[in-house]
Phi, psi and omega in degrees: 000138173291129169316311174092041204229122188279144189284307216272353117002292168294304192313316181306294173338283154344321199279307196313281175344298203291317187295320193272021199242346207258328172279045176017035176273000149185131179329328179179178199184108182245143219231170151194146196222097162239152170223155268307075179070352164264153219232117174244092195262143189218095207237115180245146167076196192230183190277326167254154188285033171252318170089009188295314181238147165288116184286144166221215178266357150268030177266142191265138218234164123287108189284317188039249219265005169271003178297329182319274175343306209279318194302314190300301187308316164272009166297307197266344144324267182338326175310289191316305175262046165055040166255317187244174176218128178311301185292022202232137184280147183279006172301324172319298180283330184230073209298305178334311196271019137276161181070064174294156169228141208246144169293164159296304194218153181322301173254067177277207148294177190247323200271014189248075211228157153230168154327122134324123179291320198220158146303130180296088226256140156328285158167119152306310194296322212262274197294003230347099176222030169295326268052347184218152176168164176317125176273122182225031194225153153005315193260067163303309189290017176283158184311300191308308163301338197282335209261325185300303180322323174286314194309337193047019190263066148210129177202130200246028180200087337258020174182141186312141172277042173223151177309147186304271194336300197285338184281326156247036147274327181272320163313314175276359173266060184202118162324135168304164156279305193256126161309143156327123203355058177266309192259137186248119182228125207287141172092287249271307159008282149285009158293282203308308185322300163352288195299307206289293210291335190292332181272310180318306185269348171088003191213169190305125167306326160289343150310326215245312177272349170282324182277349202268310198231317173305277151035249125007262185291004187093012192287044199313346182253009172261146146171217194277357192174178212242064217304177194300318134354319183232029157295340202256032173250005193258150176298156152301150170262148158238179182203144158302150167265116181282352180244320198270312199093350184287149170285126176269156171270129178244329162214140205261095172313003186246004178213043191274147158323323218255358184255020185212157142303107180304134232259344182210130167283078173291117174318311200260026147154026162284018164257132136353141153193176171238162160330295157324306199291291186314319165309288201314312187294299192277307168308000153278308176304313198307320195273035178051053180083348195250136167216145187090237168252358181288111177280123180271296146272151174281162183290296182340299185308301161320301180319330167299292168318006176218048198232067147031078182248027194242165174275135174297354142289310141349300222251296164314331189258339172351134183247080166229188198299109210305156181079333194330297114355355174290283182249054173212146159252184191224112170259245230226098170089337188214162166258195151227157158284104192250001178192142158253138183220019205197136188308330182234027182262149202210108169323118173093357152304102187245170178162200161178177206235166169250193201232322155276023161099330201288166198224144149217113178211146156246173179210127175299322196295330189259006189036041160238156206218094200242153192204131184231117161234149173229212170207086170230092151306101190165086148309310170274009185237350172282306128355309186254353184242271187282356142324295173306314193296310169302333197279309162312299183293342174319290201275297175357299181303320175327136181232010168266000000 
């Protein structure tokens, strides 16, 4: 069967790309689009703005929040085997996270709480409707951020400099934002999630996904850090200059944060990867759990995880990127497309994104698996430029 995929198209797709690396809005950039088993990888520019090594499809990224998925994906191992319960309160294994106390209001006091109504539940975490989460909203200068911030447990280079023990010990001296699941607040979720699969399973989490899912798919270039060996494939990192536009070094591949193990593996967004590993990876979700003779999941689990499990209140009060939620939901770990309203939103279409620019979505309907990475810091200009660009070009190319 054919791909249904236009050579001249694709080209197009290459031009788009190539304009944000020739305006230095980012050093390089590798793209990859496959449909009905044929795979087209495209790697423009070089990992640094010196332009000296060439990126290519074995170069290595910071993934951040595309670490979700994969966090979800051993969760719901676990599930499968009666070690969790979606619905089983997580006090048993996180002894911390119990007799939560809730703010009266967000940006309250620390000491101006009531009871929890329920206990905090799996999931709450697979959905993040725990109550607590990452601030993308007005109220940076509430007490609770300010306290997240002393607390050190949120870090994006590359994970809080503290142990799975203390770090959600400190995550429990700290009032919820929210009741146990009424409100969906981004991140924090899969931190915990982290801890949780690491008690469940009896082994280190980094541990739990190399022998459960790397492993299993070959993902010989993923995990928490880079070793001294393959350093010199990880791309450079930038972050925007919000007054200038400029790429500021946000992190230096020949002295990266990432070259070392990190003292708390985060679920929610500490990992490394390449490109490759990650199609291996998103071509598992597309094949209903499956890639080869390897089951990672049943299709049942996936179909959950990638099932819109949020409310239309939910989703309105939700403190993310505005419109996000017009046509998109939240499963387990990922979001979905719950309406097209766009050239490249495709009803049934999951995936997620990172925080240094890097993509991912599959999409069933198209029998397709797209993957965009760059290093770049900047949500909002990353968010609103080449994403959107990439994603348009994606689908553009089908040609059936």
């Amino acid at each position: 069967m054919s791909s249904g995929l236009s050579k001249a198209r694709l080209g197009r797709m290459h031009q788009t790309m190539a304009s944000y690396v020739e305006a230095r809005e980012v050093p390089g950039v590798v793209t990859l689009v496959s449909r009905r088993g044929e795979v087209h990888v495209d790697a423009i520019g070089s990992k640094a703005l010196d332009g000296r090594d060439p990126i290519g499809r074995d170069t290595i990224f910071r993934i951040a929040s595309m670490t979700k998925p994969i966090t979800a994906v051993a969760t719901l191992i676990l599930i499968e085997e009666c070690k969790l319960r979606l619905d089983e309160p997580v006090d048993r294994l996180l002894p911390e996270l119990a007799n939560r106390r809730v703010l009266k209001r967000m940006d309250g006091p620390l000491d101006e709480t009531v009871p929890a109504r329920r206990p905090l539940t799996v999931r709450d975490l697979l959905t993040f409707r725990m109550g607590f989460g990452m601030s993308l909203d007005p109220r940076a200068a509430a007490p609770i951020n300010k306290a997240v911030a002393e607390t050190q447990i949120q870090s994006l280079k590359p994970a809080p400099p503290l142990a799975p023990d203390e770090w959600i010990k400190r995550l429990g001296s700290l009032p919820l934002m929210q009741q146990p699941g009424e409100r969906w607040l981004y991140h924090t979720g899969s931190d915990v999630l982290g801890v949780l699969i690491a008690r469940a399973s009896g082994k280190s989490f980094e541990a739990f996904l190399g022998e459960r899912i790397f492993q299993p798919l070959g993902m010989k270039d993923t995990g928490f850090s880079v070793p001294r060996a393959k350093l010199g494939r990880l791309a450079t990192c930038y972050a925007v200059n919000p007054e200038t536009r400029a790429l500021d070094l946000h992190d230096d591949a020949a002295d990266s944060a990432w070259a070392r193990p990190p003292a708390f593996a985060a679920g929610g967004g500490g990992l490394v990867s390449t490109i490759e590993d990650y199609y291996t990876f998103g071509s598992m979700m597309l094949n209903g759990g499956r890639h080869g003779n390897e089951r990672i999941l049943s299709r049942q689990s996936v179909e959950a995880m990638t099932t819109d499990q949020l409310t239309a209140d939910q989703k309105a009060t939700a403190a993310f990127f505005p419109g996000f939620f017009d046509s998109r939901g939240w499963g387990f770990g990922v979001s979905v497309v719950t309406r097209r309203d766009g050239v490249s939103t495709s009803p049934g279409q999951f995936g997620w994104s990172g925080a240094f620019g890097t993509q991912w979505f599959s999409d069933p309907r198209e029998q397709l698996t797209a993957l965009l990475m760059i290093q770049r810091l900047d949500l909002g200009a990353t968010a609103a430029g080449i994403r959107p660009d990439f994603a348009t070009s994606v689908y553009q190319a089908i040609d059936d």
